[in-house]
DRENPA-3360 file (N, C-alpha, C; in nm, 2 decimals, always signed):
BEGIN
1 = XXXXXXXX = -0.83/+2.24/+2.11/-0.85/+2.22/+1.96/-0.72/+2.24/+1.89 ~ -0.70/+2.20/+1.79/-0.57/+2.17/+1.68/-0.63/+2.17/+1.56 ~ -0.53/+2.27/+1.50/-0.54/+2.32/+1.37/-0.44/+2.26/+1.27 ~ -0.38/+2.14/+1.31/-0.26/+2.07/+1.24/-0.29/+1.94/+1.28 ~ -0.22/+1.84/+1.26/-0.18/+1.74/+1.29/-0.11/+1.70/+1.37 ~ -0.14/+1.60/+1.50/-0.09/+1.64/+1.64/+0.08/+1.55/+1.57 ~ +0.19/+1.59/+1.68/+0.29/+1.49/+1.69/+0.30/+1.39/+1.78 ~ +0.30/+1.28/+1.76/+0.32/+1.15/+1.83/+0.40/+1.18/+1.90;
9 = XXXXXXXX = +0.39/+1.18/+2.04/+0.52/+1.07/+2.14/+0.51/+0.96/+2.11 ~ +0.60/+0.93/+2.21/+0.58/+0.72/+2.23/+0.47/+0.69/+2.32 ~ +0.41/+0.78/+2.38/+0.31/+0.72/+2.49/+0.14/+0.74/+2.40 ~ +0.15/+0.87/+2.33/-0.01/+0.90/+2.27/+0.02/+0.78/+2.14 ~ +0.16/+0.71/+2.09/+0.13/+0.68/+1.94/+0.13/+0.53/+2.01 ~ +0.15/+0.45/+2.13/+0.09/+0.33/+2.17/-0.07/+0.34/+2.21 ~ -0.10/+0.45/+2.27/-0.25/+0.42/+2.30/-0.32/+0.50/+2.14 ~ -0.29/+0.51/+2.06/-0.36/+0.51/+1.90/-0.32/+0.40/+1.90;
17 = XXXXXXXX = -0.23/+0.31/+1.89/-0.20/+0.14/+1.88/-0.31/+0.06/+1.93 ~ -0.30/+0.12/+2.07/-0.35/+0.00/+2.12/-0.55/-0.02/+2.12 ~ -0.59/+0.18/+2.13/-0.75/+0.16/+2.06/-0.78/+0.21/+1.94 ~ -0.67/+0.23/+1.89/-0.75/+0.31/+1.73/-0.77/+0.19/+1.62 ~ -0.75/+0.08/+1.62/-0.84/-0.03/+1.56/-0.81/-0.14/+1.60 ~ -0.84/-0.24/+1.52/-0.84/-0.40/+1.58/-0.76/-0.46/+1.50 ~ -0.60/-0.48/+1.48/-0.56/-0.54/+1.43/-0.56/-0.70/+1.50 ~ -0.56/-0.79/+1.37/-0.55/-0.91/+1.44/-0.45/-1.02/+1.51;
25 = XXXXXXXX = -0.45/-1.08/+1.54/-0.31/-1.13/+1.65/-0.22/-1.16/+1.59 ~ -0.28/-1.22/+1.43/-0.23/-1.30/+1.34/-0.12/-1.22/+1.27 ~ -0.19/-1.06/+1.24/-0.12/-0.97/+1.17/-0.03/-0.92/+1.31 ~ -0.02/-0.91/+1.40/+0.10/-0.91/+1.47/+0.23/-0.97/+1.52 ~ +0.15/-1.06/+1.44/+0.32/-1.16/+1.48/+0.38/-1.19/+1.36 ~ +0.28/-1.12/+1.23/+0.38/-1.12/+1.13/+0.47/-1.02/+1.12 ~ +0.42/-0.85/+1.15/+0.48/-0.73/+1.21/+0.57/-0.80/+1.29 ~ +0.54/-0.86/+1.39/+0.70/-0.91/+1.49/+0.82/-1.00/+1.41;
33 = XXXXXXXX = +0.77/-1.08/+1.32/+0.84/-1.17/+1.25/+0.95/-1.09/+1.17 ~ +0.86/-0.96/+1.07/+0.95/-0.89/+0.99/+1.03/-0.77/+1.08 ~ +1.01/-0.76/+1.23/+1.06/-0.62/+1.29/+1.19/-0.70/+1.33 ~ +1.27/-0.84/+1.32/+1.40/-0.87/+1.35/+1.48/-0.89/+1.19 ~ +1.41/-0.85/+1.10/+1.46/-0.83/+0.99/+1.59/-0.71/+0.98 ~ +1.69/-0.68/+0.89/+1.73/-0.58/+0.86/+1.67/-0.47/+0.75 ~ +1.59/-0.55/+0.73/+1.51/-0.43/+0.62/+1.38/-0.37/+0.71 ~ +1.34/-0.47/+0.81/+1.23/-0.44/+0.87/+1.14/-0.26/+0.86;
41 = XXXXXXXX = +1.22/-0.16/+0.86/+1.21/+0.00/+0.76/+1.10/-0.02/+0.70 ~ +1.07/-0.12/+0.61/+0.99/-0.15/+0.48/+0.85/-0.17/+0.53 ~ +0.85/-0.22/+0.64/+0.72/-0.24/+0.65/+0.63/-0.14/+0.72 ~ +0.49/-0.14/+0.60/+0.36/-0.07/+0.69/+0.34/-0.07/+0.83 ~ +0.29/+0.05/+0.90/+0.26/+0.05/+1.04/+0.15/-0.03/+1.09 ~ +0.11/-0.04/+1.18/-0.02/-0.11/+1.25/-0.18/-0.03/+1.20 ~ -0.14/+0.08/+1.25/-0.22/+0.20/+1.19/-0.28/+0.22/+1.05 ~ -0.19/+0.18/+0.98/-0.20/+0.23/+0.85/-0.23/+0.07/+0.79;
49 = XXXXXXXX = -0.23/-0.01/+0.86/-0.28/-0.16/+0.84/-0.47/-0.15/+0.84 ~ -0.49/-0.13/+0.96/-0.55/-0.05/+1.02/-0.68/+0.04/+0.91 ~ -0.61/+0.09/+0.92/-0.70/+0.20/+0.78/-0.70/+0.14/+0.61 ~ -0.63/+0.10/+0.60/-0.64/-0.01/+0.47/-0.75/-0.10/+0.47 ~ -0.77/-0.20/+0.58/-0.83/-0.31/+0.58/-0.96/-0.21/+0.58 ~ -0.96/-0.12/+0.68/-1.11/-0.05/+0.66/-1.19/+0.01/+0.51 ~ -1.02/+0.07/+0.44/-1.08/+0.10/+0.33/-1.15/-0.02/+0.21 ~ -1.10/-0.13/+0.27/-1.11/-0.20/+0.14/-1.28/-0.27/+0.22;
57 = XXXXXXXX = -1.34/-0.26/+0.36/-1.46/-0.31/+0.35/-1.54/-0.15/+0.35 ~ -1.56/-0.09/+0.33/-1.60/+0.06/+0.33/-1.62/+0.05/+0.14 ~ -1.51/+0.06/+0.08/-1.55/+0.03/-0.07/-1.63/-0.09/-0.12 ~ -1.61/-0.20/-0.03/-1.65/-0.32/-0.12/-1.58/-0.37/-0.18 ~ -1.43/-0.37/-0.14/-1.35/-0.42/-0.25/-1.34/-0.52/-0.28 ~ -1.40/-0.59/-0.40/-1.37/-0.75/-0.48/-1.22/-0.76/-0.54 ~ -1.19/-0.72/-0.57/-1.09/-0.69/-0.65/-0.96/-0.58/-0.65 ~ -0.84/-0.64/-0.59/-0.71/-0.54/-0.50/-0.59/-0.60/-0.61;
65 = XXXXXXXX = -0.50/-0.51/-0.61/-0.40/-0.51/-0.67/-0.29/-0.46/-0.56 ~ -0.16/-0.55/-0.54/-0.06/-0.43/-0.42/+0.07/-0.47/-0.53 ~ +0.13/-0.36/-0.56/+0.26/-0.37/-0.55/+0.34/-0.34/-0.45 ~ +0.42/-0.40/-0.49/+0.54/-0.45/-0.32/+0.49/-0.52/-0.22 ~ +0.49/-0.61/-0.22/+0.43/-0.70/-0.10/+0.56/-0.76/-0.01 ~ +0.66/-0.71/+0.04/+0.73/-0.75/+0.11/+0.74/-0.87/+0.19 ~ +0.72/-0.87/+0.31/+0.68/-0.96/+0.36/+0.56/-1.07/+0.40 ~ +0.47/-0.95/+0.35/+0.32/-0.98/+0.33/+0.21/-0.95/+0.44;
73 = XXXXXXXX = +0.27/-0.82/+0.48/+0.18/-0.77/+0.58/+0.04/-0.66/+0.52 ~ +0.07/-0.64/+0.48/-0.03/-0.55/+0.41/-0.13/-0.64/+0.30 ~ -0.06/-0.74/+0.27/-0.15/-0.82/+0.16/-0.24/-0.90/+0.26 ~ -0.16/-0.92/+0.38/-0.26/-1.01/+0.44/-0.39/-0.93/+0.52 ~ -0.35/-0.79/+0.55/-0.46/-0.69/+0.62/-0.53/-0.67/+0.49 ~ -0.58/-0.67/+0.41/-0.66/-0.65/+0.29/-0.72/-0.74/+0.27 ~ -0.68/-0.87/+0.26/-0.69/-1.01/+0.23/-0.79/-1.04/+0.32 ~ -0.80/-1.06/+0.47/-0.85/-1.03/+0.54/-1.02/-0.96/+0.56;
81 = XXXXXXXX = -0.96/-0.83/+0.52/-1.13/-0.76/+0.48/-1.19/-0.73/+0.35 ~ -1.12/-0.84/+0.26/-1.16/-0.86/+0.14/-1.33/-0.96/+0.16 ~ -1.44/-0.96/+0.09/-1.55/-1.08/+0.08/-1.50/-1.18/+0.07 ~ -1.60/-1.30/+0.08/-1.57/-1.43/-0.03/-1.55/-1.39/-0.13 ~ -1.45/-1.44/-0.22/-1.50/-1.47/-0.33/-1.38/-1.32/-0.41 ~ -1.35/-1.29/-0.31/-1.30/-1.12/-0.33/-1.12/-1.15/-0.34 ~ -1.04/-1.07/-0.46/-0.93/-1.15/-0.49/-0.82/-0.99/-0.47 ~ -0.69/-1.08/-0.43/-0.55/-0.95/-0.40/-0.43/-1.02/-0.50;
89 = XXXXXXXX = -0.41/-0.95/-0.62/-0.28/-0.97/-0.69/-0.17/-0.90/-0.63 ~ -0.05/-1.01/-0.60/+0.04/-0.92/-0.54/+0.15/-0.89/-0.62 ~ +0.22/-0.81/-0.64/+0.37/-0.78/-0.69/+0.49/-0.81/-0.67 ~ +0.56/-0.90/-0.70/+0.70/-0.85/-0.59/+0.82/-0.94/-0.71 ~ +0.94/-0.90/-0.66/+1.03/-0.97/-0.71/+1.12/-1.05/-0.63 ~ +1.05/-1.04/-0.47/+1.14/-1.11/-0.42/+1.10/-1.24/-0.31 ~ +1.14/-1.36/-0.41/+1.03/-1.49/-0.31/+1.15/-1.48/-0.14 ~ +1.26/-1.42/-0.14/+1.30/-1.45/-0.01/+1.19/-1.38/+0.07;
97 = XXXXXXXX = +1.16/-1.24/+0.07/+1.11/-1.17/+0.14/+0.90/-1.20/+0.16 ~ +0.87/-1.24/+0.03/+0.71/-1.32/+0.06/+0.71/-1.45/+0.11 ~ +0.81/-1.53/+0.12/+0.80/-1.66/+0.21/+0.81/-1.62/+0.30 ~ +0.82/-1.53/+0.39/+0.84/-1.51/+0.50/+0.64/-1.53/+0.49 ~ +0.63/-1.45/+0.50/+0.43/-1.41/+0.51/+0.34/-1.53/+0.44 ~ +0.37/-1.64/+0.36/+0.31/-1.69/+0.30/+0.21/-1.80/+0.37 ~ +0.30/-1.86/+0.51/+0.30/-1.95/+0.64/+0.15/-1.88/+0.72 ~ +0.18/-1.73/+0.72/+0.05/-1.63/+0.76/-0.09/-1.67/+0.69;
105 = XXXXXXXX = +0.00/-1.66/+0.53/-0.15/-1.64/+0.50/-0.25/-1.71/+0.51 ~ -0.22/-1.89/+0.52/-0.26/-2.01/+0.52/-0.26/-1.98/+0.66 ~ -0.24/-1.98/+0.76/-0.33/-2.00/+0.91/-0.40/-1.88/+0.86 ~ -0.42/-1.80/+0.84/-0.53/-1.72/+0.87/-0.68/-1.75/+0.75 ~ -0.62/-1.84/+0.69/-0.74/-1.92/+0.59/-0.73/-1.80/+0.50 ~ -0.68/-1.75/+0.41/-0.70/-1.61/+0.27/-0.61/-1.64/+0.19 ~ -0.47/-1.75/+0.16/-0.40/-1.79/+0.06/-0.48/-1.76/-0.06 ~ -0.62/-1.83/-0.07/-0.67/-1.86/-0.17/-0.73/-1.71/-0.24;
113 = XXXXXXXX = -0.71/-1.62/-0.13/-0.75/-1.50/-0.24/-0.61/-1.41/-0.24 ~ -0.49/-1.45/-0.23/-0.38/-1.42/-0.30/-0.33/-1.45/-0.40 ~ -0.33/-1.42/-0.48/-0.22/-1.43/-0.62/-0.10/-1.35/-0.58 ~ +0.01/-1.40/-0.58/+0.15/-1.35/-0.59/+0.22/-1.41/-0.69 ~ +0.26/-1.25/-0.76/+0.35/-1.27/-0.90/+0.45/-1.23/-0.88 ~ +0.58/-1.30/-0.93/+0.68/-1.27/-0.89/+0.71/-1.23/-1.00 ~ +0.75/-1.14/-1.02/+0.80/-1.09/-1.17/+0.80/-0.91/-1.15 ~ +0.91/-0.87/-1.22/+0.88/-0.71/-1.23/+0.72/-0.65/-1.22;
121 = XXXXXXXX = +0.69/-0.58/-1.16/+0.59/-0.55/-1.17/+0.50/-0.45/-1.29 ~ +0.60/-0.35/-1.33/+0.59/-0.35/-1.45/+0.53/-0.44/-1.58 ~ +0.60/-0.57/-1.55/+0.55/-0.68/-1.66/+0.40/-0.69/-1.60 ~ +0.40/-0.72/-1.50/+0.29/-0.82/-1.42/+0.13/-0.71/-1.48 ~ +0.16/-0.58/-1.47/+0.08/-0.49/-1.48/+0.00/-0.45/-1.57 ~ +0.10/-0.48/-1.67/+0.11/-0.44/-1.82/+0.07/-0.60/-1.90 ~ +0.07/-0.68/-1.83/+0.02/-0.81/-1.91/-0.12/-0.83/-1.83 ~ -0.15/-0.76/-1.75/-0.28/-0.76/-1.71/-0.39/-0.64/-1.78;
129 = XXXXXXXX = -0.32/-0.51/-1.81/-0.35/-0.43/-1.95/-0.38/-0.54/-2.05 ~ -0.32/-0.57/-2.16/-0.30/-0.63/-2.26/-0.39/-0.72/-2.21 ~ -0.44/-0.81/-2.16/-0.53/-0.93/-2.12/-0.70/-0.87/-2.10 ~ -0.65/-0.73/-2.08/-0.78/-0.71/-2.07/-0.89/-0.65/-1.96 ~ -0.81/-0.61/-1.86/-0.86/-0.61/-1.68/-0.85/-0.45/-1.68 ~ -0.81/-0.37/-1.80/-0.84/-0.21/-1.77/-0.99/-0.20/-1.70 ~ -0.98/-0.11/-1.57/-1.11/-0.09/-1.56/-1.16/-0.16/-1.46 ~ -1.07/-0.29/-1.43/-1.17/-0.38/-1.33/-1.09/-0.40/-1.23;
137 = XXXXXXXX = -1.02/-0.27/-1.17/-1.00/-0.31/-1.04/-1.01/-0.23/-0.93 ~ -1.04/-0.24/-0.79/-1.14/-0.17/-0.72/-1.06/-0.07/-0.63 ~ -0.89/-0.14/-0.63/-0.82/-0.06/-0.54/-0.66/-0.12/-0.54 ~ -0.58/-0.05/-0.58/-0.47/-0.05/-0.62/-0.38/+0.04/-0.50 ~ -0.29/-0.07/-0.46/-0.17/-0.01/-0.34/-0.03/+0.00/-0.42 ~ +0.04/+0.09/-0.39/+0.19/+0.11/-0.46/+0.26/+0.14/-0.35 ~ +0.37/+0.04/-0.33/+0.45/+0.08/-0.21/+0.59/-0.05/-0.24 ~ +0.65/+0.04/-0.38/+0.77/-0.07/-0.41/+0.86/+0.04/-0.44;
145 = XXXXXXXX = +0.96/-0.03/-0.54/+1.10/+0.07/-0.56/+1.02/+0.24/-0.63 ~ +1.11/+0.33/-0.57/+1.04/+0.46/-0.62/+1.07/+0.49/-0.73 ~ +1.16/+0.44/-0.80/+1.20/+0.46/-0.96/+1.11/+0.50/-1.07 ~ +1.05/+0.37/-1.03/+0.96/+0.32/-1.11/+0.78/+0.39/-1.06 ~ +0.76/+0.48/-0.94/+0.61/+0.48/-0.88/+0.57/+0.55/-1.03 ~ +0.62/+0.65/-1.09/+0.53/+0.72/-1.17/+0.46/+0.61/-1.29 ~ +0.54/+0.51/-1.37/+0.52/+0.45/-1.41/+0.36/+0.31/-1.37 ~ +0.45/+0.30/-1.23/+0.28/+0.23/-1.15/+0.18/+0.31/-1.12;
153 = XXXXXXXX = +0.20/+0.45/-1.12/+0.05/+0.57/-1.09/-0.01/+0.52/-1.21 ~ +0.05/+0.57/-1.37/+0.00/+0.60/-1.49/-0.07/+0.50/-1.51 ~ +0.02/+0.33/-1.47/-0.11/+0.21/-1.50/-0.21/+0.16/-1.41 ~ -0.20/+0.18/-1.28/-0.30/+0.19/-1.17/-0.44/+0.30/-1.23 ~ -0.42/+0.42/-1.29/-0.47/+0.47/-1.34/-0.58/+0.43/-1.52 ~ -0.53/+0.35/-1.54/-0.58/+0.22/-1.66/-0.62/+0.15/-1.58 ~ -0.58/+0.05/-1.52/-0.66/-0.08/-1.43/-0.76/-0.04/-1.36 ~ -0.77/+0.08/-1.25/-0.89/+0.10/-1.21/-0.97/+0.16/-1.22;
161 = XXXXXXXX = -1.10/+0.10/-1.20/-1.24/+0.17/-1.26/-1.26/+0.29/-1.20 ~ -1.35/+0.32/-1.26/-1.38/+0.48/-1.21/-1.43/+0.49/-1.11 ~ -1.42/+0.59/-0.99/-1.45/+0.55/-0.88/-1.38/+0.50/-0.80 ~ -1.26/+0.43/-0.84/-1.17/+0.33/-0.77/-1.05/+0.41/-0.69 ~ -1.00/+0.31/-0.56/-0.87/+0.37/-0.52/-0.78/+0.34/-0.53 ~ -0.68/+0.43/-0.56/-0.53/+0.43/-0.53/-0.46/+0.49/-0.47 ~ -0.36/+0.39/-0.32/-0.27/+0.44/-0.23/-0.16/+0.43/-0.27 ~ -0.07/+0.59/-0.27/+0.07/+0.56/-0.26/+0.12/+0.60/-0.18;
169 = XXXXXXXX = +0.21/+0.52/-0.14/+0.26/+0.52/-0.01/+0.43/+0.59/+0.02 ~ +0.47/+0.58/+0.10/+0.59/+0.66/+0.12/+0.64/+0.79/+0.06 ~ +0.52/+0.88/+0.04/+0.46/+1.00/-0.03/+0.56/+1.10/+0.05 ~ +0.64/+1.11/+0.18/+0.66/+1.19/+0.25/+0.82/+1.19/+0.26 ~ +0.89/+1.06/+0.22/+1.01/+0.99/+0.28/+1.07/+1.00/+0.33 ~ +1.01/+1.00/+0.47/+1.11/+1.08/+0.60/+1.13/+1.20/+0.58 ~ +1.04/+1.26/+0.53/+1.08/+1.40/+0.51/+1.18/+1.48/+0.45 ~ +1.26/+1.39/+0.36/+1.35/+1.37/+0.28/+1.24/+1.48/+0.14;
177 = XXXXXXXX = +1.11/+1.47/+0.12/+1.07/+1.58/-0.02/+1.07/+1.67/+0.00 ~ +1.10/+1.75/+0.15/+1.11/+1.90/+0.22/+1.26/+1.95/+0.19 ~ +1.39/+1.83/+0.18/+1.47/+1.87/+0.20/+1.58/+1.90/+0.05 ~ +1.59/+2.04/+0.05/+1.61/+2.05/-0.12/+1.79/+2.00/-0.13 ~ +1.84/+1.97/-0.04/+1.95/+1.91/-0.06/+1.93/+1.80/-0.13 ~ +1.89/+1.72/-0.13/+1.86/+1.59/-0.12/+1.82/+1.57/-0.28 ~ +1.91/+1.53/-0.34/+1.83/+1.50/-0.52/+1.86/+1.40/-0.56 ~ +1.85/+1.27/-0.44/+1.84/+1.14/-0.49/+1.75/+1.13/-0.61;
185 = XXXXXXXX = +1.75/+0.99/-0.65/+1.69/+0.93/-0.79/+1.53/+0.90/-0.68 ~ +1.52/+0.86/-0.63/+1.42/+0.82/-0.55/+1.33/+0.94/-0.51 ~ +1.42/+1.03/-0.43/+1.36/+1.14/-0.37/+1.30/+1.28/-0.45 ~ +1.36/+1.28/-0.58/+1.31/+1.35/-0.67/+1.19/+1.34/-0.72 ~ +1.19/+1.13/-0.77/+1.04/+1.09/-0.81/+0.91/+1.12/-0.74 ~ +0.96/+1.09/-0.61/+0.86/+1.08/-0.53/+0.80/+1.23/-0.55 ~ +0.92/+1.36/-0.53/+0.86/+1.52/-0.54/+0.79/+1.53/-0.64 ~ +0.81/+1.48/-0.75/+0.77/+1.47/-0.92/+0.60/+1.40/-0.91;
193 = XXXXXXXX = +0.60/+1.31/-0.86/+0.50/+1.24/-0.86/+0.39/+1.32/-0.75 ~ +0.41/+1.34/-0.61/+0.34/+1.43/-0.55/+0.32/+1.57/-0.60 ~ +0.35/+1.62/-0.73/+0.31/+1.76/-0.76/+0.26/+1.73/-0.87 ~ +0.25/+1.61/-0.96/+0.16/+1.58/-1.07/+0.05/+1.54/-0.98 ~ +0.02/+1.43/-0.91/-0.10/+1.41/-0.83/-0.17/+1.56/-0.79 ~ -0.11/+1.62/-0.70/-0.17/+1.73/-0.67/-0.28/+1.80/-0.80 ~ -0.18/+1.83/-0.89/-0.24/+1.91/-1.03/-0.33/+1.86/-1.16 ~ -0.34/+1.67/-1.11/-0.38/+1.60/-1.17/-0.56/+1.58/-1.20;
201 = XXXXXXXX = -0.62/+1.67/-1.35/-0.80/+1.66/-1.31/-0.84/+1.53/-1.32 ~ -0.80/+1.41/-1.31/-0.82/+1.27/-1.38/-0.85/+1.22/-1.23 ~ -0.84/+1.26/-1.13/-0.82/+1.20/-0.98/-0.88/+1.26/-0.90 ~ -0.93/+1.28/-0.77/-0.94/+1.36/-0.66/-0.86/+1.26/-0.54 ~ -0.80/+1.37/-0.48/-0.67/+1.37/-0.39/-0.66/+1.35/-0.23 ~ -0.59/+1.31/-0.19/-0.57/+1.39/-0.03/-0.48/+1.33/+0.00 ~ -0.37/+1.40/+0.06/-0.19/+1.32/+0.12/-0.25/+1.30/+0.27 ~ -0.22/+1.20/+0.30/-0.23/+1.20/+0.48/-0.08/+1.17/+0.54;
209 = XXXXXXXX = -0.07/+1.20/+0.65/+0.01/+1.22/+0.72/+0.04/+1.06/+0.83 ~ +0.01/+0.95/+0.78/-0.02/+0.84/+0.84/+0.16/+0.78/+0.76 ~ +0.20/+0.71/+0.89/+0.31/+0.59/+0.83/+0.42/+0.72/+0.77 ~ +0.44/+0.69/+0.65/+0.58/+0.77/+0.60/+0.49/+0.84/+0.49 ~ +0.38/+0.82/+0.48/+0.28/+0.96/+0.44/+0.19/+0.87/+0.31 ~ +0.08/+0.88/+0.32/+0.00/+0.82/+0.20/-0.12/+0.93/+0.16 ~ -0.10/+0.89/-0.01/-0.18/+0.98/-0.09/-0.26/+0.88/-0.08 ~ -0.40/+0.94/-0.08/-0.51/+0.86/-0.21/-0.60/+0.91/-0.26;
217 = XXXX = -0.61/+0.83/-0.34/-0.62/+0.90/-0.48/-0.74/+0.81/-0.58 ~ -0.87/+0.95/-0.62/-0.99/+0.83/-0.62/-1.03/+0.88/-0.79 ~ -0.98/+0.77/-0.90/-1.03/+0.81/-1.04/-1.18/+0.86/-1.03 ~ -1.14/+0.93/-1.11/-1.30/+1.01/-1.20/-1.32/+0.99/-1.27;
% end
């Protein structure tokens, strides 16, 4: 029995790979496409693909919002266990890095329930405020520049309804929030933002220890 959270080798964290869900073929060869990347770092695990797609058929989710959609691995695992009819706005500002995923999403038939906006996300977010969508959306992913996360908590927090989720992701940063040397611009927010979530009554919480660490986080 274990009273923590076990550590991966490389032998126990392939067989969690290979039975702890069903990703699909399709989403693996987009993971392979972006792992000869130099940014390749960026991208979600299998696992934590994995647990997403579950969460969004476990809620019901009609309606998904992701900031940072890199190469479009994660938009497309959502996309995926989204319903008919069931829609994912994506964020990003960079068309080199979503054309890569775009080729995916059309073989796997779910284009049509992506929207990808290319524009600051900030804008994208905040013109969806002002339009009118406070409130109507079912589950909100954050996994872009860290500068800016508190800013995407506060309005993820407007956009979704009550009851609704929000993942943020890279909550842990290599373990970079433990280390008090460390007072990047990045690595500060992230500490700043994990101790307001913590203390936050607007939300109920839980960090997991999956990928490079994910909160989520369920409005009240």
């Amino acid at each position: 029995m274990a009273n923590r959270s076990l550590t991966f080798d490389e032998t126990l964290y392939a067989y969690l790979a290979n039975v702890g869900g069903r990703e699909p073929e399709i989403g693996a060869r987009l993971r392979a496409a972006t792992a000869e990347m130099p940014t390749a770092g960026m991208q979600i695990s299998a696992d934590q693909g994995n647990m997403m797609a579950f969460l969004v058929e476990l809620l019901g989710v009609r309606k998904a919002v992701e900031v940072g959609t890199f190469t479009g691995y994660s938009a497309l695992r959502m996309a995926l266990a989204l319903p008919e009819g069931g829609s994912l706005i994506c964020c990003d500002v960079s068309d080199e890095f979503t054309r890569i995923g775009r080729p995916f999403w059309e073989e796997a038939g779910v284009a049509d329930r992506i929207d990808l906006r290319l524009a600051p996300a900030t804008q994208t977010l905040q013109a969806m405020i002002d339009g009118g969508e406070a409130g109507s959306i079912d589950l909100m992913f954050i996994d872009a520049d860290k500068p800016n996360y508190d800013a995407y908590y506060e309005m993820a927090l407007v956009l979704v309804r009550r009851g609704g989720l929000v993942l943020v992701d890279n909550v842990l940063w290599s373990g970079a929030v433990v280390d008090e040397e460390d007072q990047s611009e990045s690595t500060s927010v992230i500490r700043a933002l994990n101790a307001k979530i913590r203390e936050d009554e607007r939300v109920s919480m839980a960090m997991l220890g999956i990928g490079d660490g994910l909160t989520m986080v369920r409005k009240r």
